[in-house]
Structures are given as C-alpha cells and as structure tokens.
C-alpha positions as CSV (number, residue, x, y, z in Angstrom):
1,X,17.4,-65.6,135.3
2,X,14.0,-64.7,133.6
3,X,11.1,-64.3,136.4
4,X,8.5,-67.3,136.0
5,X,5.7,-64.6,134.6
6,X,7.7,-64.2,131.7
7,X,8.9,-67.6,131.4
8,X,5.0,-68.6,131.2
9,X,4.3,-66.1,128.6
10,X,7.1,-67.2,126.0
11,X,5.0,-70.9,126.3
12,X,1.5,-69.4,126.0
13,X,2.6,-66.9,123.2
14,X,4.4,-70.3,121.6
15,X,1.1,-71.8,121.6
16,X,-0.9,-69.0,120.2
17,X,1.9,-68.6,117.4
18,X,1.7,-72.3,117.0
19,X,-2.2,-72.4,116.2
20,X,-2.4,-74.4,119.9
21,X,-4.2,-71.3,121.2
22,X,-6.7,-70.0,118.7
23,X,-8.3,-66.6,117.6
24,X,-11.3,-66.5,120.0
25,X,-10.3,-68.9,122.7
26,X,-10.6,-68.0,126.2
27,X,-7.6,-68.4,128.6
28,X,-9.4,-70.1,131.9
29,X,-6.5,-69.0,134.8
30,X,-7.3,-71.7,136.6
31,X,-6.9,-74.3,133.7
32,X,-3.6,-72.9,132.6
33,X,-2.2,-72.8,136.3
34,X,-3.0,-76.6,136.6
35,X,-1.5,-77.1,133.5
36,X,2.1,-75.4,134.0
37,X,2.2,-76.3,137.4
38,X,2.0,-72.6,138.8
39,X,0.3,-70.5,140.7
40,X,-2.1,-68.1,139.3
41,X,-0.4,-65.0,139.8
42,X,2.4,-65.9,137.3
43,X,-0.3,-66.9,134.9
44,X,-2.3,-63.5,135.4
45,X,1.0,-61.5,134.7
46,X,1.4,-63.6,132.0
47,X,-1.8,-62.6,130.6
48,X,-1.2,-59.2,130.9
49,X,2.3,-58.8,129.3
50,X,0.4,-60.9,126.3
51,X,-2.0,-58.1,126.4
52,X,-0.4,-55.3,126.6
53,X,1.6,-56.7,123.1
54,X,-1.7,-57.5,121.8
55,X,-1.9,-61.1,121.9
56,X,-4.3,-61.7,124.0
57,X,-7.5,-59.8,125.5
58,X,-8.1,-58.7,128.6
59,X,-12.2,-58.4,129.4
60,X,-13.5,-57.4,132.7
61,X,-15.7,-59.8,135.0
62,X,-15.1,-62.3,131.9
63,X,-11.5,-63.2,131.3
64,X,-8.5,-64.0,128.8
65,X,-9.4,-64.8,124.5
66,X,-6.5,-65.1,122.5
67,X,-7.0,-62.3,120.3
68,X,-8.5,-61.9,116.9
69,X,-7.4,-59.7,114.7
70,X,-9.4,-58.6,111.6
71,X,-7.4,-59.1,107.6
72,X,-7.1,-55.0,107.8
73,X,-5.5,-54.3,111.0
74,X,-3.0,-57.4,110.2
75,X,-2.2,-55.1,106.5
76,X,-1.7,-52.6,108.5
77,X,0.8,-54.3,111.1
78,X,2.5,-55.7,108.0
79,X,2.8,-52.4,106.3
80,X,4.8,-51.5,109.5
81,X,6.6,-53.9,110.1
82,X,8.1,-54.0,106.5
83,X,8.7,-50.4,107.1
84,X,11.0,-51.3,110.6
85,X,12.7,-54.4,109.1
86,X,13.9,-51.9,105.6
87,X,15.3,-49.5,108.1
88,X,17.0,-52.4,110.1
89,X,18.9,-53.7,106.7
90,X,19.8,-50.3,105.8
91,X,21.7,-49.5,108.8
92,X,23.4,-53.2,109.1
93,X,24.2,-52.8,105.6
94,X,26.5,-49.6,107.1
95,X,27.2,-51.3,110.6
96,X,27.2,-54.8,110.6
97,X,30.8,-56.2,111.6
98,X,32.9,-59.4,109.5
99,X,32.1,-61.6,112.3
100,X,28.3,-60.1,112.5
101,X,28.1,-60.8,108.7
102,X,29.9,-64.3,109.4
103,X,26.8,-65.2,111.9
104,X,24.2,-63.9,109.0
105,X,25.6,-66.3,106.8
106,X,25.1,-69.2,109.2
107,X,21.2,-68.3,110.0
108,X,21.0,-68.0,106.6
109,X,22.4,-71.7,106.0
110,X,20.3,-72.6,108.6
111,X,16.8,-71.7,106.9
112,X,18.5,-73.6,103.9
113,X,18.5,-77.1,105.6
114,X,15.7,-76.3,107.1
115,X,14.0,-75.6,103.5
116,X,15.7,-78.7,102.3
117,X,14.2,-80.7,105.3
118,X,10.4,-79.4,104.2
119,X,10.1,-78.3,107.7
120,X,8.1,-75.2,107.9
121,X,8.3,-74.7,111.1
122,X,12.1,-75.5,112.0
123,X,12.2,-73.1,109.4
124,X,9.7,-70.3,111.2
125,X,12.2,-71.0,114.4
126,X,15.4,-70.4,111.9
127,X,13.8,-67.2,109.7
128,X,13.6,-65.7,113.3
129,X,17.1,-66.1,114.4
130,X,17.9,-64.6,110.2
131,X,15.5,-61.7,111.3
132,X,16.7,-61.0,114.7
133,X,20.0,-61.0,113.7
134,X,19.3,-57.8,111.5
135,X,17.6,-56.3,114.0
136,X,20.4,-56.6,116.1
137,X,22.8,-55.6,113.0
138,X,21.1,-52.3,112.5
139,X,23.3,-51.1,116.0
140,X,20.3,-49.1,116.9
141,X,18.6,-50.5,120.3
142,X,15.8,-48.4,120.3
143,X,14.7,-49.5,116.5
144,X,15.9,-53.2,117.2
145,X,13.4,-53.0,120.2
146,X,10.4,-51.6,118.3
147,X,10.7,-54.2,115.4
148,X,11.6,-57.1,118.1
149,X,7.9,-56.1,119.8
150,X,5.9,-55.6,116.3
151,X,7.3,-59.1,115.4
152,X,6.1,-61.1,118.3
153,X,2.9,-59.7,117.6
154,X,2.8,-61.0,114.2
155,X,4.2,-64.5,115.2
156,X,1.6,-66.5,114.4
157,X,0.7,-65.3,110.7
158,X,4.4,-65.0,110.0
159,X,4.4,-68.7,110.5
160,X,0.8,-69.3,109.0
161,X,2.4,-68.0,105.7
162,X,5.4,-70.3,105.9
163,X,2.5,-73.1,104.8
164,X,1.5,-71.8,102.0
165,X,2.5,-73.9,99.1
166,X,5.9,-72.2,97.6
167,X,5.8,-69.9,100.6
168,X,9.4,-71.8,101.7
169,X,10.9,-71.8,98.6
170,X,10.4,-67.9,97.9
171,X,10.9,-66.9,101.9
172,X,14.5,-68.2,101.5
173,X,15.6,-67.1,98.0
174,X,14.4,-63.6,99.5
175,X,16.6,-64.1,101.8
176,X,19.6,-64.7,99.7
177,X,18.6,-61.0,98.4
178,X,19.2,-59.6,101.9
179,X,22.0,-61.6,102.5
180,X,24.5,-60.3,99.7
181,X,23.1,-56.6,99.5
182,X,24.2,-56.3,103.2
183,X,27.1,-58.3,102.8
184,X,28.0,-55.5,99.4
185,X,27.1,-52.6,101.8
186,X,24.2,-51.4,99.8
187,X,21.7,-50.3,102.2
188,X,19.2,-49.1,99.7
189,X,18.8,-52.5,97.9
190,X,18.9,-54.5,101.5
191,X,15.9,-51.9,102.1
192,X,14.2,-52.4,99.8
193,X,14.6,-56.3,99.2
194,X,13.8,-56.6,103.2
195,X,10.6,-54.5,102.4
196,X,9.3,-56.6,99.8
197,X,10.3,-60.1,101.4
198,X,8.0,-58.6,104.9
199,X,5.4,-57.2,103.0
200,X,1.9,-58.9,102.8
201,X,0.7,-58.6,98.9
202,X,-1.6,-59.6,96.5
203,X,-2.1,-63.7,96.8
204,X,0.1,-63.7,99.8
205,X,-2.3,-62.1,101.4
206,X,-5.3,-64.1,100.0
207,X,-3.7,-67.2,101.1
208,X,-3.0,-65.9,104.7
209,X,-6.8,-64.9,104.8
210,X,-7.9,-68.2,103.8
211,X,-5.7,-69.4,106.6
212,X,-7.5,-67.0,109.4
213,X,-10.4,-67.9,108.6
214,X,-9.4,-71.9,108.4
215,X,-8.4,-71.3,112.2
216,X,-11.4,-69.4,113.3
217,X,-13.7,-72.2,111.9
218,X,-11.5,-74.7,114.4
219,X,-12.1,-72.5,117.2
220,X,-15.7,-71.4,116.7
C-alpha cells in the first residue's frame, strides 16, 4: 500500500502535467493540505520528492513554484530521453516475450481508439501505458528506472504536444513503426523509429514553445 506522501504527489504531479499547476505558481502548504484533506507533513514530503525529480522548486524562507523550465534545458531532456527510450526498443526488440508482445499490441489498440475518439488526453494516459510497456520490455531495471524518472519529468510537455494539431495522428502512426520493428526483432530500426517518434524537432518544437509560453502568460 503506497504511503500517503506519495499518494499526494502522483495528484499534485497530475495537476502540474495537466496545466492545473502552472510554470511559476507557488505551492501554499497550507492551501494544498486543506484541499486534500491532510496534514502538512504529507504535503511537504510531497513537495520534496516533486523536487528532487524537478517538478517543483524548493526556495528557502519562501516556499513551493511549480517549476519553469527554459525551451533549452527541455531540448536537452528530450535529446535524453530519446536516447533512453532507443535503447529501451532495442533490447525489447531482443527480449520482449509472445505474451509481452501480445500486451504491446493492446496499448497500442488502445492509443487507436483513443485517436479515433479525438481525445488527446485519454490518449496521453494510453501513449504512457505504450511507453512504459517498453520500458519494461527492455528486461533491464536499472535503464527501465532511469527512463521511467526522465519521463515523469517531461509529463506535462509530452502531453502539451499531444494538442498540437496533427500531433495525434503522427504520435500513433509512429507508433505502429515501433510496434512491428519489435514485433520483427529488429532492434536497430525499433531504435531508431523510437528515437525519432521522442525526439523534439524543428516545428515540433516551435509548436511546443508556443505552448510554454501560452501557459506562462495564464500564470503570470
């Protein structure tokens, strides 16, 4: 049974991931305690696991912001995280099991009825059961963990990308990619389409700016 600290910070890091919490905002304790219903001890360990994976900042004598993160250092999370998901494919491409690839192939038709619904974010929720499912496919825990803790992080532009026109359409025929080069056992093309489909480039990334700075505006 998870302890109530971490309980509270899956909701808070839904909200930030969710645009409830913005860049910026400040995280009142008190406020947050009232609003779960806890006490705020909980709500302060929160904080500081949401810290310590760089959602949220820490500032003495002055509180909890949700944190901002400038367009370069978000590149370079990006750049890494493609990097960790193209090693991920490559090693479930070699490991995954029938019955592993049987459970990629129903995430995968998941994020299709959620595409065909329009719903970005029932599709956010399904591309992360598709991605954790390769993460957990590579049969390497120590790399599953690292990619598992880089993607939290990048949560809420993940998501801010799904609503960018097209965004949908492209995430899941990317997918499809994946899909049937880890199905065929080719870890070098599952690599590489994984690498791509993470990847922030070009007007991808222009959009997701735009979006940033859309939020900031709200919460300034």
């Amino acid at each position: 049974m998870k302890k109530l600290s971490d309980r509270l910070r899956e909701q808070i890091e839904e909200r930030i991931a969710t645009g409830k919490l913005l860049p910026g905002q400040h995280l009142d304790e008190t406020e947050l305690a009232n609003e779960f219903g806890a006490s705020r001890t909980p709500i302060r360990e929160a904080l500081i696991q949401l810290a310590s994976a760089g959602l949220v900042q820490i500032r003495p004598r002055r509180g909890a912001v949700v944190s901002t993160v400038s367009p370069h250092e978000i590149v370079e999370m990006f750049e890494v995280m493609a990097e960790l998901e193209a090693m991920c494919a490559r090693l479930a491409a070699r490991r995954m099991s029938a019955a592993e690839h049987a459970k990629l192939l129903e995430a995968h038709q998941a994020c299709s009825s959620a595409y065909e619904a329009r719903d970005p974010d029932e599709y956010y929720y399904r591309n992360e059961v598709f991605h954790q499912m390769i993460f957990a496919g590579s049969h390497n825990h120590f790399l599953a963990e690292q990619a598992r803790a880089l993607s939290r992080r990048l949560r809420p532009y993940r998501r801010l990308q799904l609503r960018v026109r097209d965004r949908m359409k492209h995430s899941f025929s990317e997918h499809d990619a994946v899909v049937k080069a880890i199905i065929d056992g080719d870890g070098q093309k599952a690599a590489d389409f994984l690498r791509s489909h993470v990847a922030v480039q070009g007007q991808r990334f222009t959009d997701l700016v735009a979006s940033l700075e859309a939020m900031s505006a709200v919460a300034a």
